[in-house]
C-alpha distance (Angstrom), angle and dihedral (degrees) to the residues before:
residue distance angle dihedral
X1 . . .
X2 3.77 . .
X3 3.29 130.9 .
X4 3.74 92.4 -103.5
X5 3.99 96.6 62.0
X6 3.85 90.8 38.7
X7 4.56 83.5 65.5
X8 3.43 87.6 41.6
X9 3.41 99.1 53.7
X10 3.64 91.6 42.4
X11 3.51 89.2 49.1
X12 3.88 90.3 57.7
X13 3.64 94.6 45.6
X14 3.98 85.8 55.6
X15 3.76 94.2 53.2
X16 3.71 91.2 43.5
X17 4.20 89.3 42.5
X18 4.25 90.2 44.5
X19 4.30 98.4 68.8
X20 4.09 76.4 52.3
X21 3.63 96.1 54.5
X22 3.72 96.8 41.8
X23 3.60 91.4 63.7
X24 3.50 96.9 64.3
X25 3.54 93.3 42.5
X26 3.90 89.2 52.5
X27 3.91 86.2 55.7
X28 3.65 95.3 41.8
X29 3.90 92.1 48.0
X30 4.13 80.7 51.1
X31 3.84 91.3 55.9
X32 3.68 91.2 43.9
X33 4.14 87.2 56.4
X34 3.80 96.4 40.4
X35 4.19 79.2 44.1
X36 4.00 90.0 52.2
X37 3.83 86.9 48.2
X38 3.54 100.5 52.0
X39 4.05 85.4 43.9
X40 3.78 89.9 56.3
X41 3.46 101.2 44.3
X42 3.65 92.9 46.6
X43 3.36 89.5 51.2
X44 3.48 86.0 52.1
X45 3.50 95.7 54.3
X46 3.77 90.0 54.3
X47 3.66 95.8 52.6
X48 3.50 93.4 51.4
X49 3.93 87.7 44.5
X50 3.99 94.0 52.4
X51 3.90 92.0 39.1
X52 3.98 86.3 60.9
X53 3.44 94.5 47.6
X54 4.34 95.9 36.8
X55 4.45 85.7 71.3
X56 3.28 119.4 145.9
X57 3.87 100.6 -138.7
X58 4.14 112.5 85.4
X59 3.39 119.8 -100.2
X60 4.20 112.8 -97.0
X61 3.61 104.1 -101.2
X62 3.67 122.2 -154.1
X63 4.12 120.5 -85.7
X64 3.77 86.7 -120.7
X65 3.48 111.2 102.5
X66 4.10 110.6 -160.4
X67 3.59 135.0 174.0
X68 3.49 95.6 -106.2
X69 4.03 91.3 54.9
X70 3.88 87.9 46.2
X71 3.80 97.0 46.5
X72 4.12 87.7 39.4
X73 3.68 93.7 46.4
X74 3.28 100.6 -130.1
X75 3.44 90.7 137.5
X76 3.49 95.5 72.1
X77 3.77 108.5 92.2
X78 3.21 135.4 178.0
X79 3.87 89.3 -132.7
X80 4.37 84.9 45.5
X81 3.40 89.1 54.5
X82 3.74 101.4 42.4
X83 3.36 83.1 51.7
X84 3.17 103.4 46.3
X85 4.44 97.3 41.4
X86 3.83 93.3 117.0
X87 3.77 87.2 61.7
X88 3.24 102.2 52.6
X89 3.86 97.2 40.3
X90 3.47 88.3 54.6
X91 3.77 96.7 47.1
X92 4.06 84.3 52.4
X93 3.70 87.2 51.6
X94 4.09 89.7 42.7
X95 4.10 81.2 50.1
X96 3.90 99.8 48.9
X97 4.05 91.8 45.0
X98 3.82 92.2 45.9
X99 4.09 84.8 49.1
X100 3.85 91.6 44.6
X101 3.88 96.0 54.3
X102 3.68 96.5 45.5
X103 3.53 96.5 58.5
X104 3.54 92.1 46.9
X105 3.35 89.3 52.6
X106 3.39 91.8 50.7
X107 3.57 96.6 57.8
X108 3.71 91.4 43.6
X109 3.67 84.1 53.5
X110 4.26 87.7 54.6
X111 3.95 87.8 47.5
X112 3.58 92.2 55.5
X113 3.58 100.8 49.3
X114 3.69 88.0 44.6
X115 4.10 89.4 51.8
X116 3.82 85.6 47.3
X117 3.26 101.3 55.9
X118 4.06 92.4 44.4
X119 4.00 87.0 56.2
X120 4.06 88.1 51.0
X121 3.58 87.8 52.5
X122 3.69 97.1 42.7
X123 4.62 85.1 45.4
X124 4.18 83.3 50.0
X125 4.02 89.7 49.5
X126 3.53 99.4 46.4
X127 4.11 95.8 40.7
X128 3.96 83.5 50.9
X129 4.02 95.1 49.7
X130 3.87 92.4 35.5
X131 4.59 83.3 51.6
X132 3.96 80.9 45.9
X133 3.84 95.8 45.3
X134 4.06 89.0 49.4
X135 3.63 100.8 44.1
X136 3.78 92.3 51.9
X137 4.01 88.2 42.2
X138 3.69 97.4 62.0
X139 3.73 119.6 121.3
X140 4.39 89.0 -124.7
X141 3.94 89.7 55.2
X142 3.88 97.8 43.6
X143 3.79 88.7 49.5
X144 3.62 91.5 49.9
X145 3.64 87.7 45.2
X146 3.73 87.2 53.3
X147 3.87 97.9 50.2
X148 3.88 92.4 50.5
X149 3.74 94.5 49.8
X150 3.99 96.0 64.9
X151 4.44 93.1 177.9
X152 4.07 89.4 61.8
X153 3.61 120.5 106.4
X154 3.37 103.7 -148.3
X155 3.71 123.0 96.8
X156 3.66 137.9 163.1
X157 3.81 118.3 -71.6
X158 3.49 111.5 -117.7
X159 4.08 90.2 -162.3
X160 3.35 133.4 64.4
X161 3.91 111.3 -105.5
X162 3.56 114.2 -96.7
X163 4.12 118.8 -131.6
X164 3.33 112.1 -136.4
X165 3.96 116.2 -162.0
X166 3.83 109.9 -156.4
X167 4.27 111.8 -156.3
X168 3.80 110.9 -116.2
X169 4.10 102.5 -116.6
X170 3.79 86.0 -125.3
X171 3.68 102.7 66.7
């Protein structure tokens, strides 16, 4: 045989071999479509599956409180806390007041002390002037003052002073 009848033979056997092969390929590109099916509807499955669990809201916890939920803060929700807003704004509020009123008591406090010790001062002052004041008032220091000042006037009374009762003009 020459080489010419050998490719033509093998060409024959190839076009009698192909309706053979494209059987198999026929099934095989069948799997491959029930195989892209299954994919899609799995994958289906799995979005639907993650877009249940993906929500937004928390997750319900349990209506035991422990110490590991407190501690963890678990308990702190965003559905607890939106719940609970008025609370807390009004505990701020509570806060700020309480804050507010002890400083100004504070510095009421200060302005009292400061007063205090003004009105000791002013006590000391007076009790010193009104010591001074008696001291230079007594009878032994005026008449001493009298004796060294020899242009005044005024001496001691040798008499007793006289009381002299004057009749009311309705009687």
């Amino acid at each position: 045989m020459s080489k010419k009848d050998d490719i033509e033979l093998e060409m024959q056997e190839t076009i009698v071999e192909e309706p053979a092969v494209q059987e198999p390929l026929q099934d095989e590109e069948a799997k491959l479509k029930d195989e892209a099916a299954e994919m899609k509807e799995q994958a289906k499955k799995t979005i639907q599956m993650i877009k249940e669990q993906a929500r937004e809201e928390d997750p319900k916890l349990t209506p035991a409180l422990t110490l590991r939920t407190i501690l963890g803060g678990d308990f702190l929700t965003a559905d607890m806390v939106r719940r609970q807003i008025w609370l807390f704004v009004l505990m701020v509020v509570f806060t700020v007041v309480y804050v507010a009123f002890r400083y100004q008591c504070q510095q009421d406090l200060i302005a009292i002390d400061k007063l205090e010790k003004e009105v000791l001062d002013a006590k000391y002052r007076a009790l010193s002037c009104s010591s001074t004041l008696t001291e230079k008032c007594r009878e032994s220091h005026v008449l001493e003052a009298l004796k060294h000042n020899s242009d005044s006037l005024l001496h001691v009374a040798n008499q007793p002073p006289y009381i002299i009762n004057i009749p009311e003009e309705g009687e």
